[in-house]
MIKE-250266 format. One record per residue: x, y, z of N, C-alpha, C, CB in turn; residue in one letter. Coordinates in steps of 0.2 Angstrom, whole numbers. Each point is the difference from the previous one (the first is absolute). Glycine has a CB too. Layout:
<atoms>
ATOM     n_x     n_y     n_z    ca_x    ca_y    ca_z     c_x     c_y     c_z    cb_x    cb_y    cb_z   aa
ATOM       X       Y       Z       X       Y       Z       X       Y       Z       X       Y       Z    A
...
</atoms>
This chain:
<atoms>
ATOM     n_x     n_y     n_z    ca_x    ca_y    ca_z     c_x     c_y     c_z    cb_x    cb_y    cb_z   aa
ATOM     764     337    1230      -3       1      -7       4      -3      -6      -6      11       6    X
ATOM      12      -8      -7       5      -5      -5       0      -6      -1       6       7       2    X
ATOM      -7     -11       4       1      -7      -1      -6      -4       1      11       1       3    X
ATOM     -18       4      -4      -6      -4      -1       0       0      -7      -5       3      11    X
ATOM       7       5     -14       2       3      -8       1      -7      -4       6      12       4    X
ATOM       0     -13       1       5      -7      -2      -3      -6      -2       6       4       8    X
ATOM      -9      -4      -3      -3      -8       2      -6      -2      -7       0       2      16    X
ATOM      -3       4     -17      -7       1      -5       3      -1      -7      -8       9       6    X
ATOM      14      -5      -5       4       1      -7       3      -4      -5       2       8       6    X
ATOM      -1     -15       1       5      -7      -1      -4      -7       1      12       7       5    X
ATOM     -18      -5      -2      -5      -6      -1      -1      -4      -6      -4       7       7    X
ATOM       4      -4     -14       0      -1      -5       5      -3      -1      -6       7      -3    X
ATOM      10      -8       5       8      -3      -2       2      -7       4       4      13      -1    X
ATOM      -8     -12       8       1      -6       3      -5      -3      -2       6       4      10    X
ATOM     -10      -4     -15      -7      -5       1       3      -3      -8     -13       7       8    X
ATOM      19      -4     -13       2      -1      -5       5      -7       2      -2      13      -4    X
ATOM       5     -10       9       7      -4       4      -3      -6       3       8      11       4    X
ATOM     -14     -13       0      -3      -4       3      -1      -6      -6      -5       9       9    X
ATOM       1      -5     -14      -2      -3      -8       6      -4      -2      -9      10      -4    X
ATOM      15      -6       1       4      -4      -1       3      -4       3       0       7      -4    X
ATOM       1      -6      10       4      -7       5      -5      -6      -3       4       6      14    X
ATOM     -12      -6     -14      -1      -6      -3      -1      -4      -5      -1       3       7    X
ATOM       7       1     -15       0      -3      -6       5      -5      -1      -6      10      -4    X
ATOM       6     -15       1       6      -4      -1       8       4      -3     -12     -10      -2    X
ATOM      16       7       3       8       0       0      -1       6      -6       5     -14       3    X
ATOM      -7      10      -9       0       0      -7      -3       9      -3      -2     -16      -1    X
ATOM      -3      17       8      -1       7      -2       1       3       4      -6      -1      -5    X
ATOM      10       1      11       5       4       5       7       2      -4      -4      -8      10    X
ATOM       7       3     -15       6       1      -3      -1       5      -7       5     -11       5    X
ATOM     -11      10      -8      -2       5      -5      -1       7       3      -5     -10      -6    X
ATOM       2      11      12       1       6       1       6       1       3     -10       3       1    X
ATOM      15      -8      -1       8       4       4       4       2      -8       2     -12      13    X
ATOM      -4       9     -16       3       1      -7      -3       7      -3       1     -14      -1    X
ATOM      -8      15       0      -2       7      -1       3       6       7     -12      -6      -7    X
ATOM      14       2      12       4       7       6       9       1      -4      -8      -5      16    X
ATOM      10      -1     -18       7       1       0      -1       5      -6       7     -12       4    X
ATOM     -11      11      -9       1       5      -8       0       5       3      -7      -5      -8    X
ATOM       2       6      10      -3       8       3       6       5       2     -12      -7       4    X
ATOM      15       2       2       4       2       7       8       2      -5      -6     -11      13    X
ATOM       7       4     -15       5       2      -5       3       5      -7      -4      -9       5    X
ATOM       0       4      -9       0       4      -8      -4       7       0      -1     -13      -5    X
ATOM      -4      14      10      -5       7       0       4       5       5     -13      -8       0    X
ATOM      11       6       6       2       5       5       6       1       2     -10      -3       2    X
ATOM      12      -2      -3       9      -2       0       2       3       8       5       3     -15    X
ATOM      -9      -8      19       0      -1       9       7       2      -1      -8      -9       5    X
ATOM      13      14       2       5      -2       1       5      -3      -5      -6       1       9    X
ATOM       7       0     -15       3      -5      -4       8       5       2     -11      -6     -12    X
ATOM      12      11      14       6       4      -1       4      -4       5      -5      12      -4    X
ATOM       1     -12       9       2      -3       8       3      -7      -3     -12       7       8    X
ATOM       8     -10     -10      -1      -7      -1       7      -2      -3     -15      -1      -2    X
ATOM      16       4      -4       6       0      -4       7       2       2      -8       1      -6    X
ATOM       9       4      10       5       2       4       1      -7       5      -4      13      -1    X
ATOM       0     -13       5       2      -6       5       3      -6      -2      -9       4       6    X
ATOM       6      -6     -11       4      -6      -4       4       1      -2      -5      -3      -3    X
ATOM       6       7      -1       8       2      -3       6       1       4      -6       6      -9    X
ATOM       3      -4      15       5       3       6       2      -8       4      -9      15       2    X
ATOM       3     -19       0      -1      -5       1       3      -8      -4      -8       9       5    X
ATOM      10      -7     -10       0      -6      -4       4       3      -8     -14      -5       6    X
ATOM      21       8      -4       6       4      -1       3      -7      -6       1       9      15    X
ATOM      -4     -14     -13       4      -3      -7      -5      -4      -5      10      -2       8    X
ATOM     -14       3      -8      -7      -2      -4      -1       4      -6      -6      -4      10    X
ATOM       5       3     -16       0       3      -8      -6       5       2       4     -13     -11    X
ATOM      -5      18       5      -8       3       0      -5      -4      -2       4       8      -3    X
ATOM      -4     -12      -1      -4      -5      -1      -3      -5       5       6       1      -8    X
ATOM      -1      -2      14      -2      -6       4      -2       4       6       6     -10      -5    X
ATOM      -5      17       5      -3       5       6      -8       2      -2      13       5       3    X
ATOM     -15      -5     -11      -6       1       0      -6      -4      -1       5       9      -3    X
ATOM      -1     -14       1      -2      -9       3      -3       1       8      13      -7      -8    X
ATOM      -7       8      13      -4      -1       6      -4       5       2       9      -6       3    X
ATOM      -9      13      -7      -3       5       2      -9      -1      -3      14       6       0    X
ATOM     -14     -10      -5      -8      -2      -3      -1      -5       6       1       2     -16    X
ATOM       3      -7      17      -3      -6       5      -1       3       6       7      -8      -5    X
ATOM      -2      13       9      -2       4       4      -9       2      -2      16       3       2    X
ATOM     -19       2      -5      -4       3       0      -6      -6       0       6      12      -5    X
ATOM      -5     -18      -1      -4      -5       1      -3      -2       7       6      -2      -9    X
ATOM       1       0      14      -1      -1       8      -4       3       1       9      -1       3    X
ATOM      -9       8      -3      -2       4       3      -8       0       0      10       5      -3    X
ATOM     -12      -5      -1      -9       0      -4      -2      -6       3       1       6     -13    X
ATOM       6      -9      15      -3      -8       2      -3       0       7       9      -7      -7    X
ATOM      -4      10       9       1       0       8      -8       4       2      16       1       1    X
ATOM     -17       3      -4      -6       4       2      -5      -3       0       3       9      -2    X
ATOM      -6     -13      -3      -4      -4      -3       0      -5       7       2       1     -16    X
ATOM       3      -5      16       1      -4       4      -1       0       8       5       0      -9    X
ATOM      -3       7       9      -3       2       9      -8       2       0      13       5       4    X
ATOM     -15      -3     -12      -7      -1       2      -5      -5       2       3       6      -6    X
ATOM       2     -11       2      -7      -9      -2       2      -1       9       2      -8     -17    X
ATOM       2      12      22      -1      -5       5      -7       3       6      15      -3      -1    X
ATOM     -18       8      -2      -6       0       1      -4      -6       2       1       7      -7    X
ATOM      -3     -11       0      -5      -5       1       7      -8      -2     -16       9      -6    X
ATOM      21      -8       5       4      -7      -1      -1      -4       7      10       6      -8    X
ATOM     -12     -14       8       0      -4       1       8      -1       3     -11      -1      -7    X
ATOM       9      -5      14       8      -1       3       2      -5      -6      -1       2      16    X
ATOM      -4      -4     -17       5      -7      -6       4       2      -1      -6      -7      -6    X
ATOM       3      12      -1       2       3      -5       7       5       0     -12      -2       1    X
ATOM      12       6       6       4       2       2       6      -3       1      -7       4       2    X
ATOM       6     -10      -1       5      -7       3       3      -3      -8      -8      -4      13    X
ATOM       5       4     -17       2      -1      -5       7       6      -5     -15      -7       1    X
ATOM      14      13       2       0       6      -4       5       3       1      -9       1       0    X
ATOM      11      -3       8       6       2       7       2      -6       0      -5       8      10    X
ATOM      11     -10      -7       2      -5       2       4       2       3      -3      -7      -6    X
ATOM       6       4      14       2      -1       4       7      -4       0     -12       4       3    X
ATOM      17      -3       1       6      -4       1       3      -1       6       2       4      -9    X
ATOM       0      -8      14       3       2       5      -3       2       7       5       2      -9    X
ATOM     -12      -1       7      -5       3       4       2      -3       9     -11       0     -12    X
ATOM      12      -7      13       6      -1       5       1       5       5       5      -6      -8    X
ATOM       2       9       5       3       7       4      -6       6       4      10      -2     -12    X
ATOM     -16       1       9      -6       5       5       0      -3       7     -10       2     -10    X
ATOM       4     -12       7      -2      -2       2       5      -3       7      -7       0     -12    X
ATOM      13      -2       8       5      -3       7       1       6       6       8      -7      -9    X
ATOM      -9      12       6       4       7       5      -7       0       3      10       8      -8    X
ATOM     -15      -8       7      -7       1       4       0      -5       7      -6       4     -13    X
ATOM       8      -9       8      -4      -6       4       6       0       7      -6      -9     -13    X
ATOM      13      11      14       4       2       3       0       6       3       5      -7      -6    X
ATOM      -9      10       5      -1       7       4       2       6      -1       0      -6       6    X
ATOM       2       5     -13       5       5      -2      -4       4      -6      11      -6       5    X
ATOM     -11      13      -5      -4       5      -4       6      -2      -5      -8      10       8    X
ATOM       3      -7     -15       6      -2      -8      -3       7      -4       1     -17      -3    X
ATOM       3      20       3       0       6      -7       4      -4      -7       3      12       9    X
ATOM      -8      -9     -13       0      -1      -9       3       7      -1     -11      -7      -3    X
ATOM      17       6      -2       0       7      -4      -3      -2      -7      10       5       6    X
ATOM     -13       0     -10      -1      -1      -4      -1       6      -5      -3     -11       5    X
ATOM       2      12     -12       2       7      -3      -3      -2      -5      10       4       4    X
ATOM     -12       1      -9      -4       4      -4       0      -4      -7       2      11       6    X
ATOM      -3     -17      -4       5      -6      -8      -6      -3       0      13      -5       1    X
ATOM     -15       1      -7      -4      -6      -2      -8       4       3      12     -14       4    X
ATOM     -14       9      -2      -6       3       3      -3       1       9       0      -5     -12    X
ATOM       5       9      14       0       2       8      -6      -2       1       6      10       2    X
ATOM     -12      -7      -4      -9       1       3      -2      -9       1      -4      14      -9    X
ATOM      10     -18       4      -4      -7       2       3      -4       5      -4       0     -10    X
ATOM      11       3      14       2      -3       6      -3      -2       6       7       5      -4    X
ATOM     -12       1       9      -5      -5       2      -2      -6      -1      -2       8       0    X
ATOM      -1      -9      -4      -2      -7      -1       4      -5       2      -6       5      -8    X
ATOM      11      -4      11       6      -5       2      -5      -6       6      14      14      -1    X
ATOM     -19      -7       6      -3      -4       5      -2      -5      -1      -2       8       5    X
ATOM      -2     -10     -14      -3      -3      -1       4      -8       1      -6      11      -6    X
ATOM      15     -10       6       4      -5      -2       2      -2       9       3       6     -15    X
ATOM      -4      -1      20       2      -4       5      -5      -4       4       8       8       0    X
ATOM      -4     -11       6      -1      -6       2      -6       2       5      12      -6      -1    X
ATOM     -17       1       4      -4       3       4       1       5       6      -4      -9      -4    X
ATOM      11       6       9       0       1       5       4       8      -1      -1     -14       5    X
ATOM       3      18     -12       1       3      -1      -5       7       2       8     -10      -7    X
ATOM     -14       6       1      -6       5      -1      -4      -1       7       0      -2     -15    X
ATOM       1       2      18      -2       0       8      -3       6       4       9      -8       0    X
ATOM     -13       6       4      -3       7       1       6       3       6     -15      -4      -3    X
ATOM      17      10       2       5       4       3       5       1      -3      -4      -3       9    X
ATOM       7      -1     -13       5       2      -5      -2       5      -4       2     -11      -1    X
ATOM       3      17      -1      -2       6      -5       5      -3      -7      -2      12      11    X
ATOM      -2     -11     -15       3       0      -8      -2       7      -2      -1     -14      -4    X
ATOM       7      14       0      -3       9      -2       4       3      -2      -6       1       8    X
ATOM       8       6     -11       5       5      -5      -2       5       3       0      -5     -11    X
ATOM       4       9       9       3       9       4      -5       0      -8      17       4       8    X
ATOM     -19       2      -8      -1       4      -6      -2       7       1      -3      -8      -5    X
ATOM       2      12       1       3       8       2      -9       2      -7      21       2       4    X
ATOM     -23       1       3      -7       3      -1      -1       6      -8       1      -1      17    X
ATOM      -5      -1     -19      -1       4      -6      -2       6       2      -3      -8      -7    X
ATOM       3      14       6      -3       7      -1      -7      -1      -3      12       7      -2    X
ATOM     -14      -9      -3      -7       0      -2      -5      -7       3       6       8     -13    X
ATOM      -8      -5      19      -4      -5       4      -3      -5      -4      -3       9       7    X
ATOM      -3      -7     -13      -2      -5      -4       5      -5      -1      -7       7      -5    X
ATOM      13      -5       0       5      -6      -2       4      -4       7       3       7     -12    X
ATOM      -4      -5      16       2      -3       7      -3      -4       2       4       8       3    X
ATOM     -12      -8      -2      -3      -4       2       1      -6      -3      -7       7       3    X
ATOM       7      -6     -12      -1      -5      -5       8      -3       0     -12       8      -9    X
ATOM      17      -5      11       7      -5       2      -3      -3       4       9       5      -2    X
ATOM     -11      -3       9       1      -2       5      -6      -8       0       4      14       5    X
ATOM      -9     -12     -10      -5      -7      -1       6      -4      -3     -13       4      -2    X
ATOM      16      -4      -4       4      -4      -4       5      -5       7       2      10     -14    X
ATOM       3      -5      18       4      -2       2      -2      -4       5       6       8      -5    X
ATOM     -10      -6      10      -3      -3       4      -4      -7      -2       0      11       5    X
ATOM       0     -12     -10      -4      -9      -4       3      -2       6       0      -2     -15    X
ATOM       7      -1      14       4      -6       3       3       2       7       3      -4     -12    X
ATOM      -4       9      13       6       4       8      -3       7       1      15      -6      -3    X
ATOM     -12       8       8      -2       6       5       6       6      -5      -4      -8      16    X
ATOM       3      13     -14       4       6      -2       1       4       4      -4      -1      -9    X
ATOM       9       4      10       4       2       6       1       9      -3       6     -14       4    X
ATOM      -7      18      -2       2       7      -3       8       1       2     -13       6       2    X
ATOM      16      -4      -7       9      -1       1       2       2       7       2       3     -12    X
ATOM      -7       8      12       3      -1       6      -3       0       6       7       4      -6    X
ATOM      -9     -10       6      -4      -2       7       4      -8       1     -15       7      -2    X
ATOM      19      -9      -1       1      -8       0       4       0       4      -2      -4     -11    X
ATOM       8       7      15       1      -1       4      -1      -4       6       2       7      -5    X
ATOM      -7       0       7      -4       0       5      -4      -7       0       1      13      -1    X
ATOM      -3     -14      -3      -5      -5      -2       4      -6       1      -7       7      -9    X
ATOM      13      -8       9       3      -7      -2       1      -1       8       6       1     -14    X
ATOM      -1       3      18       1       2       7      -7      -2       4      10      11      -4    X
ATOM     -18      -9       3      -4      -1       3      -1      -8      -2      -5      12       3    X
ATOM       5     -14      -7      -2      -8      -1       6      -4       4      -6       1     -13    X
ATOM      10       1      11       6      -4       2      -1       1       9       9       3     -13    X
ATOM     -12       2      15      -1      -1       9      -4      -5       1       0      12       4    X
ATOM      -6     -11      -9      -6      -5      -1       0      -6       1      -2       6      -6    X
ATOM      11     -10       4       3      -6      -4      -5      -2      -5       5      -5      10    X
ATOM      -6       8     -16      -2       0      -6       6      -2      -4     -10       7       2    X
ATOM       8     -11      -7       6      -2      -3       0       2      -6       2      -9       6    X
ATOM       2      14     -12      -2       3      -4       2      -1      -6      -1       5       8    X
ATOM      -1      -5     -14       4      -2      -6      -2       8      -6      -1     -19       3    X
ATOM       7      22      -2      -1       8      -5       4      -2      -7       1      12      11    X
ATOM      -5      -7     -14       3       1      -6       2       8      -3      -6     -12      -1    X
ATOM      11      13       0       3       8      -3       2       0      -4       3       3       5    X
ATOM      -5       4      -8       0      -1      -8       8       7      -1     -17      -4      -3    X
ATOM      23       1       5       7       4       3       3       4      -8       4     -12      13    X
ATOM      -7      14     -20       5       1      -4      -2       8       0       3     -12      -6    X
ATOM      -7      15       7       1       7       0       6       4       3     -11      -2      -1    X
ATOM      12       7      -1       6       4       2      -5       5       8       7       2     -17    X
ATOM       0      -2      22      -3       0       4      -5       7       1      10      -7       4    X
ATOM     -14       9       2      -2       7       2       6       5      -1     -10      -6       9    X
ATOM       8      12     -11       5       6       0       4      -1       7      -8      10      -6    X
ATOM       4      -9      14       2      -2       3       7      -5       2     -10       5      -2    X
ATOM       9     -10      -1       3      -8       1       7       3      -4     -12     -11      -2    X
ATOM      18      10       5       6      -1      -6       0      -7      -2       9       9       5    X
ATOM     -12     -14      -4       0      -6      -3       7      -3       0     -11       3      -6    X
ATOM      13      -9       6       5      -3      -1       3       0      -7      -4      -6      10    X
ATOM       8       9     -11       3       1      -8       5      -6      -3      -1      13       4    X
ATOM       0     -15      -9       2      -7      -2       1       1      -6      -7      -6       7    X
ATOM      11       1     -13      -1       4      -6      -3     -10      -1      12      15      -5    X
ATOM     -19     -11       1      -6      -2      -3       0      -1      -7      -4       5       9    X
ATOM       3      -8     -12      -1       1      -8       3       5      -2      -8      -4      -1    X
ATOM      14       4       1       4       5      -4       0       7       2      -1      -6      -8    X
ATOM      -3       7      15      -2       5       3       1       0       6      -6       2      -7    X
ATOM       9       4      12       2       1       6      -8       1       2      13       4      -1    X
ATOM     -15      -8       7      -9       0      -1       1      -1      10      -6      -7     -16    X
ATOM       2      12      18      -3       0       8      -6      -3      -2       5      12       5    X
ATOM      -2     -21       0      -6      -3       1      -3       1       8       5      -8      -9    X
ATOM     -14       7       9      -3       0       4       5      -2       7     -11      -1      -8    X
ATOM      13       1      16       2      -2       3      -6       1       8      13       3     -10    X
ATOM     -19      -6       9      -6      -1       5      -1      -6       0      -4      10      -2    X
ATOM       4     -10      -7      -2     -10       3       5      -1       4      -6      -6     -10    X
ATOM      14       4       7       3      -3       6       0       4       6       6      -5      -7    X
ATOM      -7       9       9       2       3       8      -9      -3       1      11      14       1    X
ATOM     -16     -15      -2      -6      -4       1       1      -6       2      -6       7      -7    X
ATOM       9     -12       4       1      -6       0       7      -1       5      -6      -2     -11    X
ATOM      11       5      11       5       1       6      -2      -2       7       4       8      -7    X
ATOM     -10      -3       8      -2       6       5      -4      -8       3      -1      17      -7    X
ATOM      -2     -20       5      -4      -6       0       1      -7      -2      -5       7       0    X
ATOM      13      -8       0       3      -4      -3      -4      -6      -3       9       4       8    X
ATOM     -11      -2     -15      -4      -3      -6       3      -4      -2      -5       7      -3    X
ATOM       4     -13       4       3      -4      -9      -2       3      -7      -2     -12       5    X
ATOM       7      14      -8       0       4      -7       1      -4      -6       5      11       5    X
ATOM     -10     -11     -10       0      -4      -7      -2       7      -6      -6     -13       6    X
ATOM       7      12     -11      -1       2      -5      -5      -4      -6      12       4       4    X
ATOM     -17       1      -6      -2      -4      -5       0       1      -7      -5      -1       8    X
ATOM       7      -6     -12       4       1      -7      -3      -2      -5      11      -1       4    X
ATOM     -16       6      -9      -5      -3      -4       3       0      -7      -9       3       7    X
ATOM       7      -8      -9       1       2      -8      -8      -4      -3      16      -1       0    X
ATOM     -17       5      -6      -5      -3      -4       2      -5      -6      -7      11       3    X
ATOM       1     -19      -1       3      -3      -8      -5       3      -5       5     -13       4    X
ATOM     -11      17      -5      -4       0      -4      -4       7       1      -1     -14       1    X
ATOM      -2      14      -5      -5       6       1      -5      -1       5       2       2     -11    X
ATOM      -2       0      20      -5       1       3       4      -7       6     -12       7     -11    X
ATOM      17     -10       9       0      -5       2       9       0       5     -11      -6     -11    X
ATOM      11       7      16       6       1       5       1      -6       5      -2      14       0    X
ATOM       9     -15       1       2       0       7       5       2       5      -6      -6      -5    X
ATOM       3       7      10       5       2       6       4      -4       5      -9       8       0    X
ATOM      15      -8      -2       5      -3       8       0       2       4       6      -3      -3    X
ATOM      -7       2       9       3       4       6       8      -3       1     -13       1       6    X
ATOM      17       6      -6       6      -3       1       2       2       7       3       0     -14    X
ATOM       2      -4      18       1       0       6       7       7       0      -6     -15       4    X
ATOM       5      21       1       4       5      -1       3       0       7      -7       7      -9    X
ATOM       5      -9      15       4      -3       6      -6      -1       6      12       8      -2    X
ATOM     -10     -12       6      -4      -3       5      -2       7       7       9     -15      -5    X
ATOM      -3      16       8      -2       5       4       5       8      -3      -4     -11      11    X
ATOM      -4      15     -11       4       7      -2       6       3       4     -12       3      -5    X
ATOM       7      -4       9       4       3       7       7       1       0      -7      -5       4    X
ATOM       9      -1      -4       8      -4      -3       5       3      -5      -6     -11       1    X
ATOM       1      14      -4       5       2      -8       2       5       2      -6      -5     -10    X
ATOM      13       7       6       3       7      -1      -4       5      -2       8      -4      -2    X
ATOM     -11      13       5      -4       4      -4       0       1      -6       0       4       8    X
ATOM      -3      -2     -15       0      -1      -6       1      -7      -2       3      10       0    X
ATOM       0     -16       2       1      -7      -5      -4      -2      -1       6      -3       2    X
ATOM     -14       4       2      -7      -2      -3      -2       2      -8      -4       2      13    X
ATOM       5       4     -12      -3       6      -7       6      -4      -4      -4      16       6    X
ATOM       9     -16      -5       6      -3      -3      -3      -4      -7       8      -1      12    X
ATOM     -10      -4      -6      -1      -6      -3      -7       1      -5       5      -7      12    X
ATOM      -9      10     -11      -7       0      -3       3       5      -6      -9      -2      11    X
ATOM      12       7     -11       0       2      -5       5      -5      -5      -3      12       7    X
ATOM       8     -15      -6       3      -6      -2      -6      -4      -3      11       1       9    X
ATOM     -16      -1      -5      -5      -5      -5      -3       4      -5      -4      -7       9    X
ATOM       2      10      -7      -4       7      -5       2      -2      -6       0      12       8    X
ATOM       8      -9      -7       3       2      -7       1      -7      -4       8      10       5    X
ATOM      -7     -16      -3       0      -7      -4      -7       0      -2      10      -7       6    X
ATOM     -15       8      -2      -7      -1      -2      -2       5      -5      -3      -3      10    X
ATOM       3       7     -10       0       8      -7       4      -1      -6       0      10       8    X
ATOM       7     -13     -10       3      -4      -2      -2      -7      -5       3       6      10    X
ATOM      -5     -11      -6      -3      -6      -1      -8       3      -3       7      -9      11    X
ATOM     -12      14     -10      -6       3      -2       1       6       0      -5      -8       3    X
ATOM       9      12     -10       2       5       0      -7       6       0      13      -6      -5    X
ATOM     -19       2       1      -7       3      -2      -4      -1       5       0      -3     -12    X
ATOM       0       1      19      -4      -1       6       1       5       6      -1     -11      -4    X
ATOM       6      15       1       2       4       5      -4       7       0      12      -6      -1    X
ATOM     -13      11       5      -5       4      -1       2       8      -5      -4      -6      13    X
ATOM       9       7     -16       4       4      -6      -3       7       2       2     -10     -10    X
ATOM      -8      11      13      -5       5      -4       2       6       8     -14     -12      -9    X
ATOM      18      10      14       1       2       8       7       4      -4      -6     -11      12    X
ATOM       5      17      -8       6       2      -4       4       4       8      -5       2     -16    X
ATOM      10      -9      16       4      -1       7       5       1       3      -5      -6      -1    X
ATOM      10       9      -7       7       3       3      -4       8      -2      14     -11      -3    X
ATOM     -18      13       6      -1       7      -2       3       5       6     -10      -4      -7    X
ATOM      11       0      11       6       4       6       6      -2       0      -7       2       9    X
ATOM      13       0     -11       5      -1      -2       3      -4       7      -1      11      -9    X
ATOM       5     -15      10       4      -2       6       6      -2       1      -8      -1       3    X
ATOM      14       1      -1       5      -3       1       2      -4       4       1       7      -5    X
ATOM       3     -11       1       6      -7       5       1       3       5       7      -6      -8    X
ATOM      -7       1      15       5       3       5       7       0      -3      -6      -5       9    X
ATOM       9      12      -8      10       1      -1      -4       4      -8      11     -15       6    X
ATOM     -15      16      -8       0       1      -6      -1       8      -1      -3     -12      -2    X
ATOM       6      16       0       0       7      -4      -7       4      -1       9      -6      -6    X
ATOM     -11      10       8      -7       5      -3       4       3      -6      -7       3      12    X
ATOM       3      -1     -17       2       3      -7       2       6       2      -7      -6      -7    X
ATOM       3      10      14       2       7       3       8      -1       3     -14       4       5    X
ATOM      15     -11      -2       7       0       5       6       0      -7      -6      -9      12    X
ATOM       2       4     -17       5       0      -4       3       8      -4      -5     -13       0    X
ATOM       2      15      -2       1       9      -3       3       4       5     -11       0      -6    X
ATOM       9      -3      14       5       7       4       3      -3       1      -4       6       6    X
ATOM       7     -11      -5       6      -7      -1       7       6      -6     -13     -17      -1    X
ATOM      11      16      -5       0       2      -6       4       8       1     -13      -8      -4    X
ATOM       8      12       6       3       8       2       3       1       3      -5       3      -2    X
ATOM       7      -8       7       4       1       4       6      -1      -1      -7       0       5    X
ATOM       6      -6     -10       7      -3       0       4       6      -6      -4     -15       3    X
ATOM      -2      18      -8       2       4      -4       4       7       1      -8      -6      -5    X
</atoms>
């Protein structure tokens, strides 16, 4: 009964969302620009969050040039939504014009050899238009039996699930996080040859202690599944490294992270990607997602001190 409630309640919205996807550029960015006001200057989205992380993040940068990235940041923002709307009714040209691709190679070669390839990739530039990558590989890539496709982790509100699940599925298949194992393990009996994409910068499940690393000026528990997923199936691992020249207008390298996972020391995968992360956030300090508030569980270095160890430390010596 709730999610028929639902469906009636949000009908109006998707027939709004549908409409939009097919208005030109020029009136996609006018309503991104009426969202940043709003989100911003009005409602002041997360700005507390937003501000902390930078300052925390970006320890040598004036006030000026942190609220510099902090307005460019929210701009992204409005963009990015706008943007994963128009892919509704966007055209592949179009697309192709908007994305641009680097490197694409490193899928293609590893397919065409037999070997499955994991993407990492994170919350920067514009995630929602990576898909479209299939548009950029070779035939024998886009082949029938080949899987292209992304982990993604299931919304709670059915409606907005579906309506990802249409966006994301345009270009590739979508995999429920935690079913992908499983999923990857049966194709691979199948000899399906697979090419994933992960979206690896959240802070891990409670569960997870994640691999602890110091991150942007932060001791940070990275996810540690993609690489035991790609180990486990010894993947060729790439990283994808976007930057934008323009408004609406990106591109993506794939950058080669090792040939077989298998091979590599536990954690040097994560190593490496987070090593990209940070030059990428860095180089596009406004494309990074600010608004996730990710050292909110506190964690420490290996060899390193708890503030509790340190105080009994303290009394006892007193």
């Amino acid at each position: 009964m709730k999610e028929k409630l639902q469906n009636i309640l949000l009908a109006p919205l998707g027939w709004a969302l549908d409409a939009l996807a097919f208005m030109p550029w020029w009136w996609i960015y006018f309503n991104a620009d009426c969202l940043y006001y709003v989100a911003y200057h009005v409602v002041r989205y997360r700005v507390k969050i937003v501000r902390r992380n930078l300052a925390t993040c970006f320890p040598e940068k004036g006030h000026g040039e942190l609220r510099k990235i902090e307005r460019q940041f929210y701009h992204q923002f409005a963009n990015l939504f706008f943007e994963t709307v128009k892919l509704l009714h966007i055209s592949d040209a179009d697309i192709k014009r908007h994305m641009v691709f680097h490197n694409v190679d490193f899928i293609d070669d590893g397919i065409e050899r037999g070997q499955s390839v994991m993407m990492y990739a994170a919350h920067l530039g514009n995630w929602e238009w990576i898909p479209s990558i299939v548009l950029w590989f070779r035939e024998s890539t886009r082949a029938r039996g080949n899987v292209l496709g992304q982990a993604y982790k299931p919304l709670r509100n059915k409606w907005f699930d579906r309506l990802f699940l249409r966006l994301r599925t345009r270009y590739s298949q979508c995999f429920p996080s935690h079913q992908i194992l499983r999923t990857m393990i049966r194709n691979k009996m199948e000899n399906h040859h697979m090419a994933l994409g992960f979206i690896s910068d959240q802070h891990p499940h409670v569960t997870d202690q994640g691999h602890v690393i110091e991150f942007m000026h932060h001791p940070t528990a990275m996810i540690t599944g993609t690489e035991a997923i790609a180990r486990k199936l010894d993947m060729r691992v790439g990283y994808f490294y976007m930057r934008r020249h323009r408004r609406g207008y990106y591109d993506c390298t794939l950058v080669p992270m090792c040939e077989h996972a298998a091979a590599e020391p536990e954690g040097s995968i994560t190593d490496r990607y987070a090593r990209l992360l940070e030059q990428n956030i860095k180089e596009c300090p406004s494309m990074w997602l600010w608004t996730h508030d990710r050292w909110k569980r506190p964690v420490q270095l290996p060899g390193q001190q708890t503030q509790s160890e340190i105080e009994t430390e303290k009394s006892t010596l007193a």
